[in-house]
Structure formats: C-alpha cells, structure tokens
N, C-alpha and C positions, 0 to 999 in steps of 0.2 A: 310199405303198407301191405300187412296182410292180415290172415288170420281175423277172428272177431271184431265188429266195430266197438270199439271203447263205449263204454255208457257213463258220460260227461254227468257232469250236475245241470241239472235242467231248471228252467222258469218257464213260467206263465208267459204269452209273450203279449207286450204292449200296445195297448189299440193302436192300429197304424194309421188312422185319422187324425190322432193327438200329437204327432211328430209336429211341434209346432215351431222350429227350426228348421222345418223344410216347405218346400213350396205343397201346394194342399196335395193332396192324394187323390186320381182320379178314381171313379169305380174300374168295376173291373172290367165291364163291356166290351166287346171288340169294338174297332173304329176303324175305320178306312177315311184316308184324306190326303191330298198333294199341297204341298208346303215346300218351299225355298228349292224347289227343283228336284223335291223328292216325291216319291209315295211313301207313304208311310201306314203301317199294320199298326193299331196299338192294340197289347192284350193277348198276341197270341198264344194258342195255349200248346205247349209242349209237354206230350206225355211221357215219365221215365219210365224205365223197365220195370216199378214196381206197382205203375198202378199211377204215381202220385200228379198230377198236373203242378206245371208253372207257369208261370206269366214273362212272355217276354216281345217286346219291341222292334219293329225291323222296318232299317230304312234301306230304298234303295234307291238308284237314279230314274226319275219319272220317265216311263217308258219302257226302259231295261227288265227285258223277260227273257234272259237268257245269258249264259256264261258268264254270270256276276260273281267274283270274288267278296267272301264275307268274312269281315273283322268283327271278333265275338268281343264283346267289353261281359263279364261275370264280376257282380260285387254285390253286395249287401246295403246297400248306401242307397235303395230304391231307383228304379230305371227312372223317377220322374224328380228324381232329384240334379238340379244340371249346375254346369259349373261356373254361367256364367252370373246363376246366382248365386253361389255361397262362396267362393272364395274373398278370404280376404285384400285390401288394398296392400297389404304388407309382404302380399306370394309375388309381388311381380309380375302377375300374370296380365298382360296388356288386352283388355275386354274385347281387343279388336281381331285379336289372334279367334275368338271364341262365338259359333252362332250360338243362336235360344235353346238350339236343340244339343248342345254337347252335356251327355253323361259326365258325373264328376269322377273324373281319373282317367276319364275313359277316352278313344277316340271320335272327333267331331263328326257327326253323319253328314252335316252339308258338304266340308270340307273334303270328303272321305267320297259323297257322293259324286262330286265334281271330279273326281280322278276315278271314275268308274267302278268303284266299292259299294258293298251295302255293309250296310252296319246293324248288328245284332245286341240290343242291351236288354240283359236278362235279370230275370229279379228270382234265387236261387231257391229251394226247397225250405219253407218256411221263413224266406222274407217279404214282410210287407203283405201283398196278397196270394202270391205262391203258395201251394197246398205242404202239408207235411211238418217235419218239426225242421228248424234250421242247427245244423251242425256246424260250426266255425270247421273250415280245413277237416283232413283227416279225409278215409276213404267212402264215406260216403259222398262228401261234394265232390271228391274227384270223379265217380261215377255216374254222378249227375250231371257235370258237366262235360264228361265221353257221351254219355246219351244225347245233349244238347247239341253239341260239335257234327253227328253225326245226322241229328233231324236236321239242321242246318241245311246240311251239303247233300242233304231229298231234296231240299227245296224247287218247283220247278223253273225256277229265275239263277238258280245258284248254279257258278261252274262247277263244285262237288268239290270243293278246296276250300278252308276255313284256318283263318288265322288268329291268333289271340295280341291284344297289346294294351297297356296300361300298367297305372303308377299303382304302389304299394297292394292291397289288397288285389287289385285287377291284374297283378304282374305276379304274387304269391299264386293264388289259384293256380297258375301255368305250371308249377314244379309240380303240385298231384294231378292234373289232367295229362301231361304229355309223356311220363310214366307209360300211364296205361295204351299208349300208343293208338287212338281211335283213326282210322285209315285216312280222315280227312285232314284230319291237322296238318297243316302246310309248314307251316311257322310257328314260332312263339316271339314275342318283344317284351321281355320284362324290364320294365324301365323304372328300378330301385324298389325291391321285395326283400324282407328278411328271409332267412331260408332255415332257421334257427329259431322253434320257438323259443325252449328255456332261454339262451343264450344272448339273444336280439334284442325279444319281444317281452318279456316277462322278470325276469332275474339277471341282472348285468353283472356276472360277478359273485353269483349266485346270492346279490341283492335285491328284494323285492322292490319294480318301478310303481311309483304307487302316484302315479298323474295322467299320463298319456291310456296307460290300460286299463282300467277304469273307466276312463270318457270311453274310447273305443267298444270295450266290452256294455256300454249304454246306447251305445249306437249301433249296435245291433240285436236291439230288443225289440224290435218293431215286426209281430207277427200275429195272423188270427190262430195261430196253435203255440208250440212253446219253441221255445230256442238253447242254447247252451247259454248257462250261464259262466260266461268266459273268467270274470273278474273271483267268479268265487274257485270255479276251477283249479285256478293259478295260485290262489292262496292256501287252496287245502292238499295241494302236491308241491311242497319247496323244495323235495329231491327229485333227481332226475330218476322216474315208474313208467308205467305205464301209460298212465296220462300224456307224459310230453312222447313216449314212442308213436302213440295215436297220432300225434304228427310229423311223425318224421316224413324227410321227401326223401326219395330216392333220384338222386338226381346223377346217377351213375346211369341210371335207363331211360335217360332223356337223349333221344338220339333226333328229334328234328332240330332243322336248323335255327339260329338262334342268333338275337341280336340281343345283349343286353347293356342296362345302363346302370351305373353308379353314381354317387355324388361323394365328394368328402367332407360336402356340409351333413350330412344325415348318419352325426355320430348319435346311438342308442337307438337303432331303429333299423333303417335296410341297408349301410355300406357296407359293413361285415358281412354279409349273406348274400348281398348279389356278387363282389368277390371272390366268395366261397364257392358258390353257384357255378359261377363260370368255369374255373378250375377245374370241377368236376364233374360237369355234368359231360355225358359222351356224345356229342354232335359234332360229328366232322367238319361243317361247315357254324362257326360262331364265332361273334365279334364282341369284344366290347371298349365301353367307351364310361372314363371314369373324369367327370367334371366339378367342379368346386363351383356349383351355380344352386340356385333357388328350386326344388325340383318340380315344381308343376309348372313353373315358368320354362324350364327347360323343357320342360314332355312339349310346351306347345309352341313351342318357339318357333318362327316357320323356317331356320336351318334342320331343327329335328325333323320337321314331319318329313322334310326333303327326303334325310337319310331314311325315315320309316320307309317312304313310299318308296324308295329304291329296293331295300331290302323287302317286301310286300311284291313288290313287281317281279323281281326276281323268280322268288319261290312257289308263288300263286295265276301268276303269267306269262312266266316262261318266258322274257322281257329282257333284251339287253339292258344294265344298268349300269351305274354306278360305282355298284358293291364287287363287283371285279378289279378295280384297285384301289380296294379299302383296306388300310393295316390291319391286324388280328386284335391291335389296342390303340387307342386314341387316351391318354393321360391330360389333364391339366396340371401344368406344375407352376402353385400358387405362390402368388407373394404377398397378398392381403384381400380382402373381400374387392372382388370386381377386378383384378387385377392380377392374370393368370398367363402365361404359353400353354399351348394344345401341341403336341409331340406324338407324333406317331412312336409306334412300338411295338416286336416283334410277338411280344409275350407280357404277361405281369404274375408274378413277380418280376422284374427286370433280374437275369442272368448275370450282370455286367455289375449289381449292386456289391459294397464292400462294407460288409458289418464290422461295426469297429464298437467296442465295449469303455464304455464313459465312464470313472467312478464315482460314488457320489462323496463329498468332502464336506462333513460336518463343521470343520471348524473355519472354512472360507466358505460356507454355502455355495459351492461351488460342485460343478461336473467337471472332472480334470481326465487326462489319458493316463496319467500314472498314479497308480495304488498310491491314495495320502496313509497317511497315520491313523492309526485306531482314536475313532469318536464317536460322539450320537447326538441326535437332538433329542429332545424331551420337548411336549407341547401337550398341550389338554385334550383330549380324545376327540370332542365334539367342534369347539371351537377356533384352533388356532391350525396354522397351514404355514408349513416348510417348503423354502422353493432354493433351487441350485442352479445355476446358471452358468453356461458357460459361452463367450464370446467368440465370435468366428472372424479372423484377420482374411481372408479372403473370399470370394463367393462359397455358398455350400449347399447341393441337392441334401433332401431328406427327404427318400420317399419308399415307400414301403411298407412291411411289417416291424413291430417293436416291440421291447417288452423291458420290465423292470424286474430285477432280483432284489428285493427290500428283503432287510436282516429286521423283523418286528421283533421287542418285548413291548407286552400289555402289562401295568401295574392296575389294581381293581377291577379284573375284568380277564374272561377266559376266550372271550373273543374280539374278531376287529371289523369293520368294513371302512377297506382304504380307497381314497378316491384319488385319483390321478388324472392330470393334464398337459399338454405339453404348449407352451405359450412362445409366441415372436415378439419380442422386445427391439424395437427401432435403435438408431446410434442414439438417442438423447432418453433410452431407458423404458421409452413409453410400451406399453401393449399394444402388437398390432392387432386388428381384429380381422376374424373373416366370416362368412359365408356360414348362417350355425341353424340346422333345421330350414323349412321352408322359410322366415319368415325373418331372421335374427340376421346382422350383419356384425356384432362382438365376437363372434364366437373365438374356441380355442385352435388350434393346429390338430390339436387330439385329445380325446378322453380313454380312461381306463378304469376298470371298477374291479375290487375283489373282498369275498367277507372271509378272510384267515381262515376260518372250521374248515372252509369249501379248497382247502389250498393240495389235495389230493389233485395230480397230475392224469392225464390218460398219456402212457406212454407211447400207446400205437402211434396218438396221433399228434402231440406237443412236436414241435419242434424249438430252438433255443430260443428265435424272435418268434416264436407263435404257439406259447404254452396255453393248452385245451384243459380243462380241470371236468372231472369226472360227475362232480356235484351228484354222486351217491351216498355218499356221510356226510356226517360233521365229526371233526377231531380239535377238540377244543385245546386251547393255546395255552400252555404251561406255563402260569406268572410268574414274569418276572428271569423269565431265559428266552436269549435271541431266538427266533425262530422266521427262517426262509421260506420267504414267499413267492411267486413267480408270476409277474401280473400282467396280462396281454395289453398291450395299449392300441384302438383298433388303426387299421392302415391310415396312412395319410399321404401327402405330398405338399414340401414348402422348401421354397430357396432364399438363401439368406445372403445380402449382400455383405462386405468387408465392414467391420462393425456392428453389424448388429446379433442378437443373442438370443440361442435358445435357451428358455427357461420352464425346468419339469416343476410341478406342484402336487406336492402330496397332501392331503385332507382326509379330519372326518364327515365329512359332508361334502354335497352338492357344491363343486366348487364356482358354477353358472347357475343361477339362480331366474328365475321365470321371471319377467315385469312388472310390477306392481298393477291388479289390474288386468290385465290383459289376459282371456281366456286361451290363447293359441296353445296347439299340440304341444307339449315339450316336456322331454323325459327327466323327474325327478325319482331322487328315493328316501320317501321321508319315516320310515321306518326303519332306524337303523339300532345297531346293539350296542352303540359305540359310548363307552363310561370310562372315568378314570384319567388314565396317560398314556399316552403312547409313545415308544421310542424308540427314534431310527438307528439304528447302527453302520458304522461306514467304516472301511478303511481295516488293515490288519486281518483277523480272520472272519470277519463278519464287514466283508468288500461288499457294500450293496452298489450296483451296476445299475446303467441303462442301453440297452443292445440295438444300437440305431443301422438303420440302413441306407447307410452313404453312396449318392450314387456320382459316378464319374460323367464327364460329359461324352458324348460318344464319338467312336473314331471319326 
C-alpha cells in the first residue's frame, strides 16, 4: 500500500434505517449503562487524523479503570448487528456459546469481559452512522483503523496495548492495519481472511464469482454518505490494474505476533489466503491452526477462545500460558465431514511431503502412475463432466498443495473455463462428503478453477503444485489444437483408508451447486464463456497429470 488512494466506483449509500435484515439501528446518541457485568459506552466518537468522526462501542468489566487490555472487533456489518441474532441454525454455532451482546464475527464482550478484556466494536469510516465515504480495504481503512488502535490504547481504563481478532472481514482488516505498524498493536488473530482479492474473493481462476460478491458487496451499502461500490468495481477490472493493487496487503511487514486460523471447509473464499498469509507474513512469533470444521462455530467454540485467550494473555499481559508449548501448526487430517485427527506440526507445507505425478487415462477413466496411451475425452462444454479415479490398496495421507496440467482443445470456441474437484469415494463407490463452507456437510475434498485466455503463468511465483497465473491478458485458445493448462487445486488434507478412491472431476460448470432455496453464502460462477466441446487429452505427448502431495507418516 502506497502512493495515491485508488478512486473505486462509488454509490449513493443506503439509508441505514432500512437494513431490514438486521436488528433496528439505534441513533447515534452517546449512552452509558451496566449490563451483564459490563459497563458499556455506546456511540463513542473517535476522531481520524482527517477530521472525520466514527462511532464505536466499548465494553469493559464493570468497575475496571485501569490496565485493561482491548480486543478491537472492525467490520462493516454495523456494531449493533450481533451474532446471536443472525446466524443461521445450519453454522453450528451453539446460542449458548454466545451473550446478546456479541458482535457478528467478532469477539463476545461478556465472555471477553469476564477474563478481564474490554472490547471495542467499531463501525468504520462511512458505515452505518460513521462520518465519511466507506472504502472496502485498501489504505485508507488501514489508516483509519492505525488511528482507532491507537485512540484505543489513550484510553484512561486501557493498559495501552490493543489486539485485533475475528472471522473473514474482522480478520482481513488486520493484514492492512498491522503493516502500518501503530505502536499499540499487541497481536493480531485472524481467524480465516482471504488475503487475495483477485484470486480469493472476486475471480477464481480469473472466473467471475457472481453469488457470494454481490450479496456481500450489498451488505455494505448501508451509509449516510457513499460507499464503494464493490460488485461493480470487480466487474469493470477482470485484469489484474490497479484496482486489485489498491488491495494488496503487504504482509511481508507484518511483524506482530500472530495466531492464525484456516479451515479446509472454506474452499472460494479465506483457505487460500490465510495459508498464504501465514507463510508470509514476517512475525517471529506465529501459529497456525488449519481445521476441516464449520468456521464461525469454530471461532466460538470454547476450546478456541481457550487458545485465543492464551495467546491474548501472552502478548497483552505479560502472562505465563499455554502458548509456550504450542506447535508452530496444528492440521486436521480429514476422513469425512466430522470426522478428522488434529496432528501437530513443525511447519506447513509439511517438509516430509512426496509429490508424486498421477496420469490422467482417458480410455479407463482412470489416474494411473504410468504414462497410459495417447487418448481424449470429448464432452459438451457446458454440460457433461469427466472424472478419473484411482483406488488406493493401503491407507493414503493427501495433504497439501496441488495442481492439474490439462492438455485442452476447444472445438467452437476460443476460450474455456474449467472447473475442477477432487472427490472421496468410499469402498462400495459412494461420495464421501465433507465439511463445505459454513453451513454444507457434501462438500468436496478440493475445488479448482481456471478460464484457459487467463492461463499466462507468473514465473517468480508458480511453483509445479502451486501455479499463480498473472491474469494481465487474455490469449485466446487456438481451435481445435492441444493446449496446456496449469490449474491450482486450492490446499486440502484427506486419508483414505485400503479401498477406497480418489476421484478428480473436470467440468464446465459449478460442479457443487447451492440448495434449492436456500439463501446461504456460497461461491458460484455463473457467468461463464464456455460453448461447444471440450477435449481432454491424456497419455503420449499431451500427458495431462495431477501433482498430489503424498505425505508419509512420520518417524
């Protein structure tokens, strides 16, 4: 983040009255009151460096005027928005885990207030009642939220130490505020953030998602000035300009300490990017912890907050804990939805993994170890889906990065968008399911997306299981001759017992399809280019592969 703030496409923003999906909207009044063992501010106003006022919330422990540790919840979703009303019955989330007062995503101020915490939930520079225009991400809310962090830790209740934690959007915020390094920042706990707009959040595959960003980019239109309008944003940049640099994180200058969380249910959304995250960002001291569970039921499960509060006592209280023998990686390694080992780990990627290269075998549908025969499938672009499978005669980790080299010819048609999956087939054939988005127990072991124009490599940063594509052209696809693709599949972890099978699937379409009905988050893309035929190539000189990461059991 530097240089000029981008000037996004803007809107009008939505009376925040009319949010008639959330609980009502208080004015904007100050308020003083004591509730469930807190005191409680509402309304306070926090001035930025430019002038603009916000509105923000602050709980503490009734009594407590002095050396209080503050957990900052930032998000767009209204400080009076809470979670124990809008979450669905299908997150998991047990109502009992949750008071009246918990922010959505955010951490509980009762619960928070009982372990000697105040809790700060902010409503950011043009949401809701907050003065100003609202900017999604980029360097303006990172600065806004340095200047929040920092009136925080004046406070004269506050020990001068302020920590950030929450799920997707309340855990994204923390890659652009902890950059800028504001002296009070103690912590960060990002607990499952993309870190990747293009890539994550908008273009999977440099495919446009056209379900989940849409709703979200309406759910933060709730402002008495204007807001970015995200959804159109994203439509009118489908190369990677300057638009998507306006977000990038620099997460190489993140140097406080850091707990983060992943899931492997949360493929097209944050597993990519808080993996990525971790890797990269530079904090001497950081953990993470990648689970195949439901993720808001995870954030509040009361083994998490355990871990939270350990790492929170740590860094913000100077605290013997916990977190002094805690491995550098905590894994689940899944066998089907609910049904997982937790594995400590020294690292992830695991060191110890053995990539071994699967062929694909057209004419047994099959993944074999040895180069078959030159073949292809042929199938209708839009409707019909190819799957190859190959059976495993003794137990088998799979956990890691992956990726597929498809040999594509397009017949009617200069382009492709191919969708891929990786599935668990039980010994009697069947699909196992797992753990898919908050809310889904089908899901697949792994998805992968890519539109063939978009198949330009970044050489810096590809590696052979984890090719990055440049998505600055389009190079349209020459009818009717092979042409190699390199398609990332995002990480996953699954063990297959003696007989049962993994099986890849190739598609022109969404190959999990949303519930009839059912409004819940979940990432489609239903604009696609795809006409014609498509056909795969296998075997001979156009070997289409898939580059698994087999891991051994450890000594």
């Amino acid at each position: 983040m530097g240089g000029e703030i981008f000037q996004p496409i803007m809107r009008p923003g939505v009376d925040p009255f009319s949010a008639s999906h959330k609980p009502p909207l208080p004015p904007a009044d100050y308020a003083l009151r004591h509730e469930q063992g807190l005191t409680i501010e509402r309304n306070c106003v926090i001035p930025l460096r430019d002038g603009t006022e916000i509105f923000a919330d602050l709980y503490r422990p009734e009594g407590a005027e002095r050396d209080v540790p503050i957990l900052l919840a930032w998000g767009p979703y209204g400080k009076h928005s809470l979670s124990n009303q809008v979450f669905w019955p299908r997150s998991g989330v047990n109502p009992e885990w949750l008071s009246t007062l918990t922010p959505f995503e955010g951490p509980d101020p009762v619960w928070w207030g009982a372990q000697g915490y105040g809790v700060a939930v902010v409503d950011p520079r043009g949401a809701w009642l907050s003065g100003g225009d609202f900017h999604h991400n980029g360097r303006q809310e990172a600065e806004d939220c340095a200047d929040t962090v920092e009136w925080l830790a004046r406070l004269p209740w506050s020990n001068g130490r302020v920590g950030m934690s929450g799920v997707s959007y309340l855990g994204a915020i923390q890659y652009y505020v902890a950059p800028l390094k504001p002296p009070a920042l103690a912590a960060i706990n990002v607990w499952e953030a993309f870190s990747d707009w293009y890539r994550e959040f908008a273009y999977h595959g440099g495919i446009l998602e056209t379900n989940f960003l849409p709703r979200a980019s309406d759910n933060i239109s709730y402002s008495l000035n204007r807001t970015e309008n995200t959804w159109e944003n994203v439509r009118a940049h489908p190369l990677m300009d300057a638009f998507w640099h306006s977000k990038d994180v620099d997460l190489e200058a993140i140097t406080q300490p850091a707990y983060m969380v992943a899931s492997w249910s949360d493929m097209g959304l944050h597993l990519r990017g808080t993996i990525e995250a971790y890797a990269r960002i530079g904090s001497e001291r950081k953990w993470l912890d990648v689970h195949g569970q439901k993720k808001w039921a995870h954030y509040y499960r009361p083994e998490s907050r355990q871990r939270q509060l350990a790492f929170f006592d740590h860094f913000m209280r100077d605290r013997p804990t916990a977190i002094a023998a805690w491995p550098n990686v905590r894994l689940e390694i899944r066998d089907r939805h609910g049904v997982a080992e937790e594995r400590e780990e020294a690292e992830f990627p695991l060191t110890r993994t053995e990539f071994e290269r699967l062929y694909l075998d057209a004419g047994q549908g099959a993944l074999t170890r040895d180069l078959p025969e030159q073949g292809s499938v042929e199938q209708d672009a839009v409707s019909d889906k190819a799957h190859f499978d190959i059976q495993f005669d003794e137990e088998t980790e799979i956990t890691g990065h992956a990726s597929l080299q498809l040999w594509l010819e397009t017949r009617g048609n200069d382009d492709a968008d191919i969708f891929l999956a990786l599935q668990k087939l039980d010994a009697d054939g069947q699909e196992v399911g797992f753990t898919f988005y908050a809310f889904f127990e089908n899901g697949p072991v792994s998805l992968g997306w890519l539109r063939a124009s978009h198949r330009e490599l970044d050489e810096e940063r590809s590696r052979p299981e984890r090719p990055v594509h440049t998505h600055l052209r389009e190079d349209p696809l020459p009818e009717g001759e092979p042409v190699s693709l390199e398609i990332e599949l995002w990480p996953f972890s699954v063990r297959f017992a003696a007989g049962e099978t993994l099986r890849l699937v190739i598609a022109g379409a969404d190959i999990y399809e949303k519930e009839e009905g059912l409004m819940l988050p979940f990432a489609l893309h239903e604009d696609t280019r795809n006409r014609g035929t498509h056909v795969f190539h296998t075997g001979g000189a156009h070997a289409s592969s898939l580059l698994l990461p087999f891991v051994p059991a450890k000594d």
